[in-house]
N, CA, C and O of each residue as an XYZ file, in Angstrom:
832
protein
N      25.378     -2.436     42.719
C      25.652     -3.160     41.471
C      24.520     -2.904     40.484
O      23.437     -2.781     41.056
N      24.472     -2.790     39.171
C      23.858     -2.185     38.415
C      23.593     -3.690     37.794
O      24.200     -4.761     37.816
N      22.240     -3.151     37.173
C      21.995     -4.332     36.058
C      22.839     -4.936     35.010
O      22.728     -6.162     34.982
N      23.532     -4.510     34.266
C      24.874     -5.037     33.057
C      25.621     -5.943     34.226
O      25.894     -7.144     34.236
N      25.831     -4.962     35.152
C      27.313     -6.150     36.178
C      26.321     -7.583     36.744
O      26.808     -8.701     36.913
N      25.059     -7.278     36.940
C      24.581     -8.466     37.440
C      24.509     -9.883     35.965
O      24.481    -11.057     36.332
N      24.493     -9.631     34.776
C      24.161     -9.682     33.786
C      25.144    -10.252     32.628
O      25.200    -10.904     31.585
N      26.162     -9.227     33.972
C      27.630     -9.377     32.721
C      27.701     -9.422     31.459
O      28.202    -10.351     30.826
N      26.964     -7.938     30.763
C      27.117     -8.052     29.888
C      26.354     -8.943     29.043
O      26.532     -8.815     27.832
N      25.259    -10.122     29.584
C      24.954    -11.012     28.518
C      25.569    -12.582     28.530
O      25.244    -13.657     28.026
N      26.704    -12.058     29.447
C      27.376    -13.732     29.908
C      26.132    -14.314     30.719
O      25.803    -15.464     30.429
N      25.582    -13.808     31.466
C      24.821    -14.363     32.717
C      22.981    -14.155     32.428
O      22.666    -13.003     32.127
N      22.323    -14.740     32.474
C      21.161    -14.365     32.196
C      19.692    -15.255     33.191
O      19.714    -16.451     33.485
N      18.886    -14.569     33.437
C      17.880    -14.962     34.264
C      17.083    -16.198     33.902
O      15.858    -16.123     33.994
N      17.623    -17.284     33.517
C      16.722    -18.545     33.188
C      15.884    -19.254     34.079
O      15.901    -19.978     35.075
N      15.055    -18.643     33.156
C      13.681    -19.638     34.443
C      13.314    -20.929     33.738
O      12.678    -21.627     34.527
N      13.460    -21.503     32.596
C      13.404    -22.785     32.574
C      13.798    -22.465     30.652
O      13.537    -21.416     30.063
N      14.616    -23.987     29.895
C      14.695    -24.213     28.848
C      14.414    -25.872     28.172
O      14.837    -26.821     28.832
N      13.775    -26.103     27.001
C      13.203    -27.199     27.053
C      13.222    -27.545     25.723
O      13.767    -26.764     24.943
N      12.808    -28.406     25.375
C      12.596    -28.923     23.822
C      11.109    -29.370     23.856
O      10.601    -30.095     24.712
N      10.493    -28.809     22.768
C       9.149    -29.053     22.630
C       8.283    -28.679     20.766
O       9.076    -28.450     19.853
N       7.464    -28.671     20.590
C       6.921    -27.857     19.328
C       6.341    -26.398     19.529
O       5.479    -26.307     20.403
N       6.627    -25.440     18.964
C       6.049    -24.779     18.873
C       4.705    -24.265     18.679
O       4.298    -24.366     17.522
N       4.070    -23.843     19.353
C       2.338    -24.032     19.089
C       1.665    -22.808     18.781
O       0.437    -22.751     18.841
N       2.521    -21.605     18.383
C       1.722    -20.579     17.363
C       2.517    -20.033     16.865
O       3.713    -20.140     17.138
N       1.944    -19.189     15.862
C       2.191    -18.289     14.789
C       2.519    -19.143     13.520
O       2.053    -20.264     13.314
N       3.441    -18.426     12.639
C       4.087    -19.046     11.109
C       4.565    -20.403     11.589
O       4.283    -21.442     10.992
N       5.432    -20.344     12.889
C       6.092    -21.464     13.127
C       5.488    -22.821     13.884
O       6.100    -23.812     14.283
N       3.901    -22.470     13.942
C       3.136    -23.601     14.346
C       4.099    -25.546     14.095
O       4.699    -26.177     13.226
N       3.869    -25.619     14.813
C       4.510    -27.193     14.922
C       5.567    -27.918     14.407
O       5.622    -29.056     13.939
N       7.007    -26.424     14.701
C       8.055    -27.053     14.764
C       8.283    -27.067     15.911
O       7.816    -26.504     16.902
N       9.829    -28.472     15.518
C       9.875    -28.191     16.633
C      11.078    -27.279     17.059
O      11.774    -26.668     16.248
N      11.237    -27.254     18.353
C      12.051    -26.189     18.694
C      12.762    -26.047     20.316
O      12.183    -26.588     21.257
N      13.521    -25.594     20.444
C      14.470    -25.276     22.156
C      14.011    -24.288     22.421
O      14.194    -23.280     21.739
N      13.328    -24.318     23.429
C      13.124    -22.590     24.241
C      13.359    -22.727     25.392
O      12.895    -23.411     26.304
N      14.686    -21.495     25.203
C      14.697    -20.668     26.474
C      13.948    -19.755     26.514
O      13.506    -19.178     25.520
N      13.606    -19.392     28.080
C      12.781    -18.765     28.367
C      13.492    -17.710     29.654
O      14.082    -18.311     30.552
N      13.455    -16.764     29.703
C      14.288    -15.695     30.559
C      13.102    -14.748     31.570
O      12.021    -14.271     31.225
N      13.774    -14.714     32.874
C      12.783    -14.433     33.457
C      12.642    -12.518     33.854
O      13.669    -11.840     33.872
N      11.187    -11.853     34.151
C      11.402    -10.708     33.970
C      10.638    -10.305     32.754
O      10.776    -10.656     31.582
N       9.277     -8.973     33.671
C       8.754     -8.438     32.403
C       8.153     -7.235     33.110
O       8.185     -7.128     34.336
N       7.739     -6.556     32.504
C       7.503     -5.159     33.051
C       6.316     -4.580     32.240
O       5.967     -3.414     32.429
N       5.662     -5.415     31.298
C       4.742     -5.303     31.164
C       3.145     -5.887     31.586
O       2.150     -5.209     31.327
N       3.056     -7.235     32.268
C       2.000     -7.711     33.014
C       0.711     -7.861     32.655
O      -0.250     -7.794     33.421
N       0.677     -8.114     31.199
C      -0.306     -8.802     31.255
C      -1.403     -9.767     31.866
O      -1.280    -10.979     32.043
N      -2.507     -8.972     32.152
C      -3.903    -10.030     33.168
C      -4.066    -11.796     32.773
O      -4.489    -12.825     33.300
N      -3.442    -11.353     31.527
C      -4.124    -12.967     30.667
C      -2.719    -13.547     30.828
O      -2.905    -14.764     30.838
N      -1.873    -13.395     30.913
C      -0.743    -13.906     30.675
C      -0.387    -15.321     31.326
O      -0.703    -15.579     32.487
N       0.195    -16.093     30.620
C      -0.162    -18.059     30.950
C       1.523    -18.000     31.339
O       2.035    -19.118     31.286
N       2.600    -16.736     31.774
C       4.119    -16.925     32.392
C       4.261    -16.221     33.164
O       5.374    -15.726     33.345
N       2.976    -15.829     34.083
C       3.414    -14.844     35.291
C       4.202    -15.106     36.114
O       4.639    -14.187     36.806
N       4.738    -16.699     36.362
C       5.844    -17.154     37.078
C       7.292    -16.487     36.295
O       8.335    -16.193     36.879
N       7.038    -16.365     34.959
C       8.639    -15.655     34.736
C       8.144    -14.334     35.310
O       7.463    -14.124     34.306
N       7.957    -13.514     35.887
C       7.589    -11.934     35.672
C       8.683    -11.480     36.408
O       9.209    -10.446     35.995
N       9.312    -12.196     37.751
C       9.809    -11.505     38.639
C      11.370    -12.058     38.084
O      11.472    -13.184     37.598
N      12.435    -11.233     38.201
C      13.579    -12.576     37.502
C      14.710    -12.145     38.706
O      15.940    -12.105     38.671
N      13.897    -11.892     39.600
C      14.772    -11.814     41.044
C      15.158    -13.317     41.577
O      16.053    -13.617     42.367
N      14.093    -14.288     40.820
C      13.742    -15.682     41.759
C      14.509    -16.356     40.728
O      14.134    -17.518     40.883
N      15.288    -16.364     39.838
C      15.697    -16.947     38.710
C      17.235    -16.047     38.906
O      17.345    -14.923     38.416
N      18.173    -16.587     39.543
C      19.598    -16.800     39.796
C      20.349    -16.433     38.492
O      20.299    -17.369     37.693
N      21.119    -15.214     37.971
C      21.965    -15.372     36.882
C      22.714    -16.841     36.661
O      23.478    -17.457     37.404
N      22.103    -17.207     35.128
C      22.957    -18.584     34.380
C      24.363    -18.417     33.416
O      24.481    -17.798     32.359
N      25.238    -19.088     34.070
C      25.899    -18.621     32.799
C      25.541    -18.885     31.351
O      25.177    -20.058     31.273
N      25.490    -18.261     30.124
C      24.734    -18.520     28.978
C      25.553    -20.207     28.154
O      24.888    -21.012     27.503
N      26.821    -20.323     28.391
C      27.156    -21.260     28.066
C      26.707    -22.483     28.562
O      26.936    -23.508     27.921
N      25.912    -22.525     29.939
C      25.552    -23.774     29.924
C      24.351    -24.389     28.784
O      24.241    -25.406     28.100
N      23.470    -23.023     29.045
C      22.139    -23.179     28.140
C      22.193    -23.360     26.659
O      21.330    -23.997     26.054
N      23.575    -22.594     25.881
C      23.822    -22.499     24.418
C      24.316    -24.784     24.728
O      23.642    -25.595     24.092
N      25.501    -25.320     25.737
C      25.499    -26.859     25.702
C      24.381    -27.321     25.520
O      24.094    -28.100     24.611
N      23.559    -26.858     26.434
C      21.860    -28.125     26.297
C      21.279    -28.215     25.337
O      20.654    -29.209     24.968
N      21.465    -26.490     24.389
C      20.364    -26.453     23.426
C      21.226    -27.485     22.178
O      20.647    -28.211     21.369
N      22.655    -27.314     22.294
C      23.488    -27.824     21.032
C      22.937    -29.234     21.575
O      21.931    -29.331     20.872
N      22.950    -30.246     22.276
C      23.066    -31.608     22.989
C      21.887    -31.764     22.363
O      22.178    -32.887     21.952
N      20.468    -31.543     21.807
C      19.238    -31.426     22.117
C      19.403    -31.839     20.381
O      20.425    -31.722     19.705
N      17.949    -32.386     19.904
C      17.831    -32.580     18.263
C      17.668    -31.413     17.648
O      18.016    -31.359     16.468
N      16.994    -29.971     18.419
C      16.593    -28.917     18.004
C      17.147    -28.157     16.626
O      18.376    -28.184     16.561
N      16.791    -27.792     16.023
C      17.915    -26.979     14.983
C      17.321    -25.733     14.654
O      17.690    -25.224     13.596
N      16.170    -24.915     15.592
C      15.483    -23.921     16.284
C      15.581    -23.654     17.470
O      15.134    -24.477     18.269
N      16.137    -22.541     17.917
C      15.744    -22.020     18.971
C      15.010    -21.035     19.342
O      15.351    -19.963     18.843
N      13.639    -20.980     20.417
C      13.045    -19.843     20.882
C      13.330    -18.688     22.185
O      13.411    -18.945     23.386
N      13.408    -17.801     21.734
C      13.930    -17.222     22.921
C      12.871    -16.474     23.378
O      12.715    -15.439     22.730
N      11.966    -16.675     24.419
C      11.131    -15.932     25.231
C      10.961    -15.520     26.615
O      11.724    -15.827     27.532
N      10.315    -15.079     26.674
C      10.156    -14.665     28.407
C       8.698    -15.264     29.309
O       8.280    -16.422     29.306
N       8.102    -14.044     30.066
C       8.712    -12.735     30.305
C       9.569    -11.856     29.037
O      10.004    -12.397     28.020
N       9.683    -10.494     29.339
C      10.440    -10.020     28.297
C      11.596    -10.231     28.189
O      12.318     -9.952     29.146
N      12.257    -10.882     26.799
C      13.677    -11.249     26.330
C      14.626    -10.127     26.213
O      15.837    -10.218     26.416
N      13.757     -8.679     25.748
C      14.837     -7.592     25.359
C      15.114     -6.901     26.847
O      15.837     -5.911     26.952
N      14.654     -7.344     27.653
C      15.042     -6.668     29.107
C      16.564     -6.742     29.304
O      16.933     -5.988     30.205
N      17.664     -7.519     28.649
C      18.517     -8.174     28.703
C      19.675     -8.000     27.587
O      19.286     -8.568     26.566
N      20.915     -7.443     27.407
C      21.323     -7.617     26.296
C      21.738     -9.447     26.074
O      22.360    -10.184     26.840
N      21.081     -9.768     24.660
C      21.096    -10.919     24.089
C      22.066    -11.283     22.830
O      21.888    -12.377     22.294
N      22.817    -10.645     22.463
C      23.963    -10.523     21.977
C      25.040    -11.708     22.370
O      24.995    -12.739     21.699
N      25.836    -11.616     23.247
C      26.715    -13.277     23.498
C      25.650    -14.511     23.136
O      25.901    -15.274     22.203
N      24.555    -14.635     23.866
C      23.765    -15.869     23.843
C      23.577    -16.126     22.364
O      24.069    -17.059     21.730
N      22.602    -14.927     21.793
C      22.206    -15.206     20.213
C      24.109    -15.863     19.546
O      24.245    -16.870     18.851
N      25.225    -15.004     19.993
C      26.131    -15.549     18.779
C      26.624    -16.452     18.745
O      27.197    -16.878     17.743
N      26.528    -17.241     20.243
C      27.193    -18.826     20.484
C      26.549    -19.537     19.815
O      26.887    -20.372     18.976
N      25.049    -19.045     20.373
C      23.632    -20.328     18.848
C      24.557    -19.986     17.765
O      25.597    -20.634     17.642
N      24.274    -19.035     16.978
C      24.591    -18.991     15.966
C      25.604    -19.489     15.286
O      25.536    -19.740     14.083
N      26.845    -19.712     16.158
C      27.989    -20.125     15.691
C      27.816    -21.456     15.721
O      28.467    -21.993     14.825
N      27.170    -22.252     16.422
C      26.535    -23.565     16.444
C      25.897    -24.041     15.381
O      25.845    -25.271     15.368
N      25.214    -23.311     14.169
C      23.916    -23.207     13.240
C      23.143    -23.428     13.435
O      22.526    -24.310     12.839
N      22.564    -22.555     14.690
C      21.102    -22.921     15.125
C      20.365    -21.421     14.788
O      20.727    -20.245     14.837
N      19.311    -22.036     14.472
C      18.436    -20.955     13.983
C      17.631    -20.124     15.065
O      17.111    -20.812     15.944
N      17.439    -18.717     15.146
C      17.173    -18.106     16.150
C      15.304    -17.326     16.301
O      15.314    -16.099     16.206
N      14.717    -17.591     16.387
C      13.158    -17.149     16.531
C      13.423    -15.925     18.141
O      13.964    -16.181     19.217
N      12.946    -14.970     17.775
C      12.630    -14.376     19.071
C      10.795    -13.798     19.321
O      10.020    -13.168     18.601
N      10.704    -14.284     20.431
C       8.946    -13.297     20.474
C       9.509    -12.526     22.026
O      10.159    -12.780     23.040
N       8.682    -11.353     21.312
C       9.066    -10.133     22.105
C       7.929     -9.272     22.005
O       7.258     -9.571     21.018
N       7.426     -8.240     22.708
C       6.396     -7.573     23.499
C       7.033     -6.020     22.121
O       6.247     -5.147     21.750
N       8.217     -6.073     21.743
C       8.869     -4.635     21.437
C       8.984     -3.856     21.901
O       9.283     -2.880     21.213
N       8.846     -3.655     23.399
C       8.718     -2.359     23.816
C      10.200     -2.129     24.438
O      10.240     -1.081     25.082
N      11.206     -2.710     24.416
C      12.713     -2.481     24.973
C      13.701     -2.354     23.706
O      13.093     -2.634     22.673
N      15.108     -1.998     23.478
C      15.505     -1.618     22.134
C      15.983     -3.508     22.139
O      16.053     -4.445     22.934
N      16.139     -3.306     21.151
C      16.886     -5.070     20.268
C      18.392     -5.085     20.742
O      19.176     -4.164     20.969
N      18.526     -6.572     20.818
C      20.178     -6.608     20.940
C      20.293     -8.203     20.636
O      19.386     -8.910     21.076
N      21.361     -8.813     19.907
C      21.194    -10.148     19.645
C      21.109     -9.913     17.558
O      20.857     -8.877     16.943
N      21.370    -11.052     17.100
C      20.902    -11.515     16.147
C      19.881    -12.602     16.221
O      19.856    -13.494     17.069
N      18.764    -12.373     14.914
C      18.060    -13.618     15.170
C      17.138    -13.639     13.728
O      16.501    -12.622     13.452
N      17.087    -14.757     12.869
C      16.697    -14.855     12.038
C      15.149    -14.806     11.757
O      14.696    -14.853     10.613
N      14.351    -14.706     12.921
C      12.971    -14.755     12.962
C      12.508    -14.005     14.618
O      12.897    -14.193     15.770
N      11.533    -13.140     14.002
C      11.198    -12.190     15.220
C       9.643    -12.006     15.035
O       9.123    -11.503     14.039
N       8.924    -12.526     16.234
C       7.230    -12.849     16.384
C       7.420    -11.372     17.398
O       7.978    -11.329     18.494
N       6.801    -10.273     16.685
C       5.917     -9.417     17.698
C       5.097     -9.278     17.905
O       4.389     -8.940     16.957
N       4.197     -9.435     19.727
C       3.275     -9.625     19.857
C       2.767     -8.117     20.892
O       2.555     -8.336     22.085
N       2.615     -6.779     20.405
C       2.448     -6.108     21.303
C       1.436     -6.028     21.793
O       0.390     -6.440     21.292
N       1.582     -5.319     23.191
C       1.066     -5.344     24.319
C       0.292     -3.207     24.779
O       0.932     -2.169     24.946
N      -1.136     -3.455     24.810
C      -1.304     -1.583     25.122
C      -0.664     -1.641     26.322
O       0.510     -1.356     26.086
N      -0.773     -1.808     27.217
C      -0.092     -2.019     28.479
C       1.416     -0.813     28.457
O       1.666      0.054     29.295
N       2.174     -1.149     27.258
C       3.574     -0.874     27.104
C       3.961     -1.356     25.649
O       4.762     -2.220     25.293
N       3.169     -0.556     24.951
C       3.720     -0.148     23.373
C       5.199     -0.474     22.786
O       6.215     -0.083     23.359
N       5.221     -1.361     21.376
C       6.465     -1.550     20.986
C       6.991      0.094     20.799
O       6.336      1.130     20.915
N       8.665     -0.143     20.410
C       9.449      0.956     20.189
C       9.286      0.741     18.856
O       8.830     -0.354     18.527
N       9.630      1.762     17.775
C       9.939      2.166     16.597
C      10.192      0.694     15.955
O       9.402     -0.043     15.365
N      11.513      0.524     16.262
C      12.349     -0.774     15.318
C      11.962     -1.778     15.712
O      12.661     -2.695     15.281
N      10.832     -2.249     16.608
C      10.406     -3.189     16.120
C       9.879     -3.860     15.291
O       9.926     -5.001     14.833
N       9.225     -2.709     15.140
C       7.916     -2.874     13.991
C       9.017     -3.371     12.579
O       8.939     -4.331     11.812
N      10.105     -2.136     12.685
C      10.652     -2.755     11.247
C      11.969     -3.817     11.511
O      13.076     -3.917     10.982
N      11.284     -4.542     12.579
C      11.947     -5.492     12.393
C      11.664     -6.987     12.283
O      12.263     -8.008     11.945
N       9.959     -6.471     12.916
C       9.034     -7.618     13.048
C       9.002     -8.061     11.298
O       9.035     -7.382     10.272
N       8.893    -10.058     11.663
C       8.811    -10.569     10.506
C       7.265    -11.098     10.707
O       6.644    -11.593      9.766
N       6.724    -10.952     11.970
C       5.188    -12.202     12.046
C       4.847    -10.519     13.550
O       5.511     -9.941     14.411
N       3.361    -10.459     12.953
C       2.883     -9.489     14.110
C       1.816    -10.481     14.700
O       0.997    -10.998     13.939
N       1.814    -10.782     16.187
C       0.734    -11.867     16.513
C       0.309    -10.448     17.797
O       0.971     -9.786     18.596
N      -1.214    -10.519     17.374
C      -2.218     -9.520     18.020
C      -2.898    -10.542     19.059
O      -3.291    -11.572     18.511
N      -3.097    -10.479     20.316
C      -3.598    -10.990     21.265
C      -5.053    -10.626     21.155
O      -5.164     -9.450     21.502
N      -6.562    -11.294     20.716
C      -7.417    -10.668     20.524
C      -8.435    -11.110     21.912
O      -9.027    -12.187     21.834
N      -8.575    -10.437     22.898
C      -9.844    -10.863     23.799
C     -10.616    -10.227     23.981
O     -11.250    -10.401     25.022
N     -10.993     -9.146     23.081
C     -12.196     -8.424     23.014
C     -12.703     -7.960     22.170
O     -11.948     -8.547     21.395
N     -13.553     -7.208     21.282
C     -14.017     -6.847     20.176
C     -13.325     -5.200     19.867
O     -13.284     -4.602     18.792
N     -12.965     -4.878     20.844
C     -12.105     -3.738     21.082
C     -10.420     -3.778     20.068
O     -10.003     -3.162     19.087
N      -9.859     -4.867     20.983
C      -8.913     -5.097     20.002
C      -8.244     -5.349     18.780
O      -7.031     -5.423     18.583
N      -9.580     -5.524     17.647
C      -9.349     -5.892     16.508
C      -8.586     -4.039     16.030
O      -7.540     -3.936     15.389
N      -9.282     -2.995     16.449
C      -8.847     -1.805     15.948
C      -7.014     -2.010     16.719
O      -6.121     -1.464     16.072
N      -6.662     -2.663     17.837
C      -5.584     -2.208     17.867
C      -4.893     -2.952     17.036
O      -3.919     -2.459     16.468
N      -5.231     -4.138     16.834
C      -4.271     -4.788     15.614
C      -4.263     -4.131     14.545
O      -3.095     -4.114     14.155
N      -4.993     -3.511     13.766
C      -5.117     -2.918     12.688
C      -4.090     -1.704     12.636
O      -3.341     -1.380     11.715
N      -4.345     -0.877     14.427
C      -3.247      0.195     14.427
C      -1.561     -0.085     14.067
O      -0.745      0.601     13.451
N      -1.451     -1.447     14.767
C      -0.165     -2.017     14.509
C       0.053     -2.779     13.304
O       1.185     -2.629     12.844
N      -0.476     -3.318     12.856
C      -0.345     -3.573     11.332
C      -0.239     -2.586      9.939
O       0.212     -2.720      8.802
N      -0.803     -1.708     10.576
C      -0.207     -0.364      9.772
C       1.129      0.104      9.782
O       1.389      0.986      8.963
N       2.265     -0.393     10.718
C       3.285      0.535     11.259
C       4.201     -0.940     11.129
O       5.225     -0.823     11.803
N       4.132     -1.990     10.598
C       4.760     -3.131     10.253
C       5.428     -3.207      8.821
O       4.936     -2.441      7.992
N       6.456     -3.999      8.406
C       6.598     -4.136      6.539
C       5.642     -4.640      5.727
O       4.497     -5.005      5.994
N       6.348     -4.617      4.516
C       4.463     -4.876      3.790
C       4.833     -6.239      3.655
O       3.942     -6.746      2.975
N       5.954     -7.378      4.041
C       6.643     -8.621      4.386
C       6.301     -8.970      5.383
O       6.599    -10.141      5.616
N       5.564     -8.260      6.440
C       5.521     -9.320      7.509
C       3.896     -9.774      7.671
O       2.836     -9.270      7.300
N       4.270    -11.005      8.429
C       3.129    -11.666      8.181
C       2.057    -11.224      9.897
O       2.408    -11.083     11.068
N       0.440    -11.125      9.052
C      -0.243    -11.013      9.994
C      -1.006    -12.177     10.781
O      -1.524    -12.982     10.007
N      -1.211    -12.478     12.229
C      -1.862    -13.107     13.132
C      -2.803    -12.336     14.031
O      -2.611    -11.241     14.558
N      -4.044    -13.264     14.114
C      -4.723    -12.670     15.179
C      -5.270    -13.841     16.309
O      -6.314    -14.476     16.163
N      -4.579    -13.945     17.162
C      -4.620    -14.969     18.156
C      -5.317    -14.648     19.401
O      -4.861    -13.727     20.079
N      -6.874    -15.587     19.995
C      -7.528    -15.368     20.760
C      -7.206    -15.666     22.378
O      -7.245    -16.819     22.808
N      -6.959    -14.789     23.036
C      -6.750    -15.029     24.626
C      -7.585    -16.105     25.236
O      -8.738    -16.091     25.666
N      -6.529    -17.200     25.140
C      -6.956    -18.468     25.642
C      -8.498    -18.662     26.748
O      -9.286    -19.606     26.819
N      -8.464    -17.300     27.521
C      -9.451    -17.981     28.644
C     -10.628    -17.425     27.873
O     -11.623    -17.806     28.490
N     -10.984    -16.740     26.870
C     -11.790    -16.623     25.970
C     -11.914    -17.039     25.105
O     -12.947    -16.651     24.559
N     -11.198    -17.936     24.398
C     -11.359    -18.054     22.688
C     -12.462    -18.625     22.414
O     -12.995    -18.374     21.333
N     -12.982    -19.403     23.200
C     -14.071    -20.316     22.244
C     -15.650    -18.629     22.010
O     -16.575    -18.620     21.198
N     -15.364    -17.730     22.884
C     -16.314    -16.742     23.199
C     -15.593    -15.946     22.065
O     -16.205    -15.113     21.397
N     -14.292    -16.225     21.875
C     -13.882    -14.761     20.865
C     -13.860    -15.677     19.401
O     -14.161    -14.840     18.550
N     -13.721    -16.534     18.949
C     -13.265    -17.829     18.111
C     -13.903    -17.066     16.726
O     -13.249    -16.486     15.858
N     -15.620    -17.274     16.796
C     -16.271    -17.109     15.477
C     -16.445    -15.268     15.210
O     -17.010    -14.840     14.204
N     -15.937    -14.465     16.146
C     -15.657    -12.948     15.731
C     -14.394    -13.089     14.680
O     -14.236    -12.684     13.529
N     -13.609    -13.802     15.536
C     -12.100    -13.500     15.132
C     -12.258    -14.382     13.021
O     -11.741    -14.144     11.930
N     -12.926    -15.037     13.389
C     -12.669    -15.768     12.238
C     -13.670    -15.022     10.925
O     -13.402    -15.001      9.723
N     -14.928    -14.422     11.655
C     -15.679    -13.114     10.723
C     -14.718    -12.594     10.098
O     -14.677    -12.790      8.883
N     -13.758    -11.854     10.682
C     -13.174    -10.537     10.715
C     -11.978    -11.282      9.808
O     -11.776    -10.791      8.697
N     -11.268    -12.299     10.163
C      -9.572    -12.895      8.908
C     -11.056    -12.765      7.810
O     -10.977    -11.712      7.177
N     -12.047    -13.383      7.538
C     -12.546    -14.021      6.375
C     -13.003    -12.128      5.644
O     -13.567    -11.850      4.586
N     -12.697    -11.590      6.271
C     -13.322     -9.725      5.832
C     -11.946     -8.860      5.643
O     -11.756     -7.775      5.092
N     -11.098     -9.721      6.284
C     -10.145     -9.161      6.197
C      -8.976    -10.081      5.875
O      -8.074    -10.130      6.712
N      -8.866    -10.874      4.686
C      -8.144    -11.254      4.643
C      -6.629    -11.561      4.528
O      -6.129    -12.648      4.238
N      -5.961    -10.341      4.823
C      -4.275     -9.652      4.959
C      -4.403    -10.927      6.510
O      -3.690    -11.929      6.455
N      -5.320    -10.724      7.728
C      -4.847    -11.136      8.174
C      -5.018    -13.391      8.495
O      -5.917    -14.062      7.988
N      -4.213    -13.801      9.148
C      -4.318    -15.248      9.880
C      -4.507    -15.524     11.006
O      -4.069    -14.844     11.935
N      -5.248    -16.655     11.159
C      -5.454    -16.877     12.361
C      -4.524    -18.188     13.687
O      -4.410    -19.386     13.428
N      -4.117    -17.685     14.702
C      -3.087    -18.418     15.145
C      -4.173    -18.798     16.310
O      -5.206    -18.183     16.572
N      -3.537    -20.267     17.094
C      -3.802    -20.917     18.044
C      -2.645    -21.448     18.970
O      -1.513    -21.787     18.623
N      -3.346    -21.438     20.578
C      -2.372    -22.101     20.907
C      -2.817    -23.573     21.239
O      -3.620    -24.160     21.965
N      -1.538    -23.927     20.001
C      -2.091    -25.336     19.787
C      -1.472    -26.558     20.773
O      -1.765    -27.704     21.114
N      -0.386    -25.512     21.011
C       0.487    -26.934     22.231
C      -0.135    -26.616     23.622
O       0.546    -26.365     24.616
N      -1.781    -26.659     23.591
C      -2.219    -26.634     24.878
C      -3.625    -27.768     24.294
O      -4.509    -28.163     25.054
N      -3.559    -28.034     23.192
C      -4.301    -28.782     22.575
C      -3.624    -30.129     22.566
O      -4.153    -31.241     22.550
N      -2.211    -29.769     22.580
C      -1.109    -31.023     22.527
C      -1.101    -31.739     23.884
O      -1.085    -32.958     24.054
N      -1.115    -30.742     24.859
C      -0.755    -30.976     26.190
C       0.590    -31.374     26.538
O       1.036    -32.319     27.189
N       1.374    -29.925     25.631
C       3.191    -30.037     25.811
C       3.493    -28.642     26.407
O       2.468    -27.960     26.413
N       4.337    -28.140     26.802
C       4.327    -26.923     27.214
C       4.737    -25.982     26.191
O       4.777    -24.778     26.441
C-alpha cells in the first residue's frame, strides 16, 4: 500500500494532536487560533520542541472530517496547520472543508515538499538540514529564520533574498539559547532593519 492509499488522498491524515490556544510567534503573535498539528517530518531538527510528531507511524490515519467538526465547534475563526511537516501530505480536502466553513487558514511549513491545500497565510520557516523548494519562497507571506548561532544570520539573509518584496521578515532565537543569542539578534534587526524580531511567547504564557 502506498502512501496516497494510506492517506486517501487527504481524506485521512496523521493527527497527532489539535487544540485551541494563541498563537505565540511571528505576524500572528497572540491570536488566537485551532491547531492542527500532523504527524511526520523528514527534516529533524536538534532544537526542535515536536520531536514527538516526527514519526507519524504512531499517529493512526484521522478521518479529516472529524478534525474540520472540532475546529468548526471551537470559538476559533483561525486555523494553524503544523507539524512535523504539513506538506508531507496532500492538504487539499482538509484546507477546503475549513474553508467552506470561513475559517481562515495559516500554514507554517519547513518548504521543502511541493504545496497542496489553500491557505490564506503561509509562515516559512526554513530549515539547512533540507532547503525550501522554489514556490515556497514565492509563496511565503512571513519568512521566520530560526537564529542559534552567529552563523545563521548569513542564512537568513540568503533566504530573504529569494522571498517577495511583501513578505514579512522574522528572526526568531532557538529557545534553548535565546537569552545567549537575544542581544546579537536584536544588534543585527536594529542594523538591519527590513528585518523583526519574533518570540516564543506561548512558552512565556505557559499554553502550548
Amino acid at each position: 500500500m502506498n502512501s496516497n492509499e494510506v492517506w486517501d488522498g487527504g481524506l485521512r491524515l496523521p493527527l497527532v494532536e489539535d487544540f485551541y490556544t494563541i498563537q505565540g510567534e511571528g505576524y500572528h503573535t497572540g491570536k488566537p487560533a485551532y491547531f492542527i498539528r500532523l504527524g511526520g517530518c523528514d527534516v529533524g531538527c536538534a532544537w526542535c520542541d515536536a520531536k514527538y510528531a516526527w514519526n507519524p507511524r504512531l499517529y493512526p490515519p484521522t478521518d479529516i472530517e472529524v478534525v474540520i467538526r472540532r475546529a468548526v465547534e471551537c470559538d476559533a475563526q483561525s486555523i494553524v496547520i503544523t507539524g512535523g511537516e504539513p506538506l508531507l501530505y496532500p492538504l487539499a480536502p482538509l484546507t477546503a472543508g475549513l474553508k467552506a466553513r470561513g475559517l481562515k487558514i495559516f500554514l507554517e511549513t519547513s518548504g521543502s515538499h511541493p504545496f497542496s491545500g489553500e491557505f490564506d497565510w503561509v509562515c516559512l520557516s526554513p530549515k539547512r538540514n533540507l532547503p525550501p523548494l522554489d514556490e515556497a519562497f514565492e509563496r511565503a507571506h512571513e519568512l521566520k529564520v530560526i537564529i542559534g548561532s552567529s552563523a545563521d544570520f548569513e542564512w537568513a539573509e540568503q533566504n530573504a533574498a529569494r522571498v517577495g518584496d511583501e513578505c514579512l521578515l522574522y528572526l526568531q532565537p532557538e529557545w534553548s539559547v535565546s537569552e545567549k543569542m537575544m542581544p546579537e539578534i536584536v544588534e543585527y534587526a536594529k542594523s538591519h532593519p527590513k528585518w523583526s524580531i519574533s518570540i516564543q511567547s506561548h512558552k512565556f504564557m505557559h499554553i502550548p
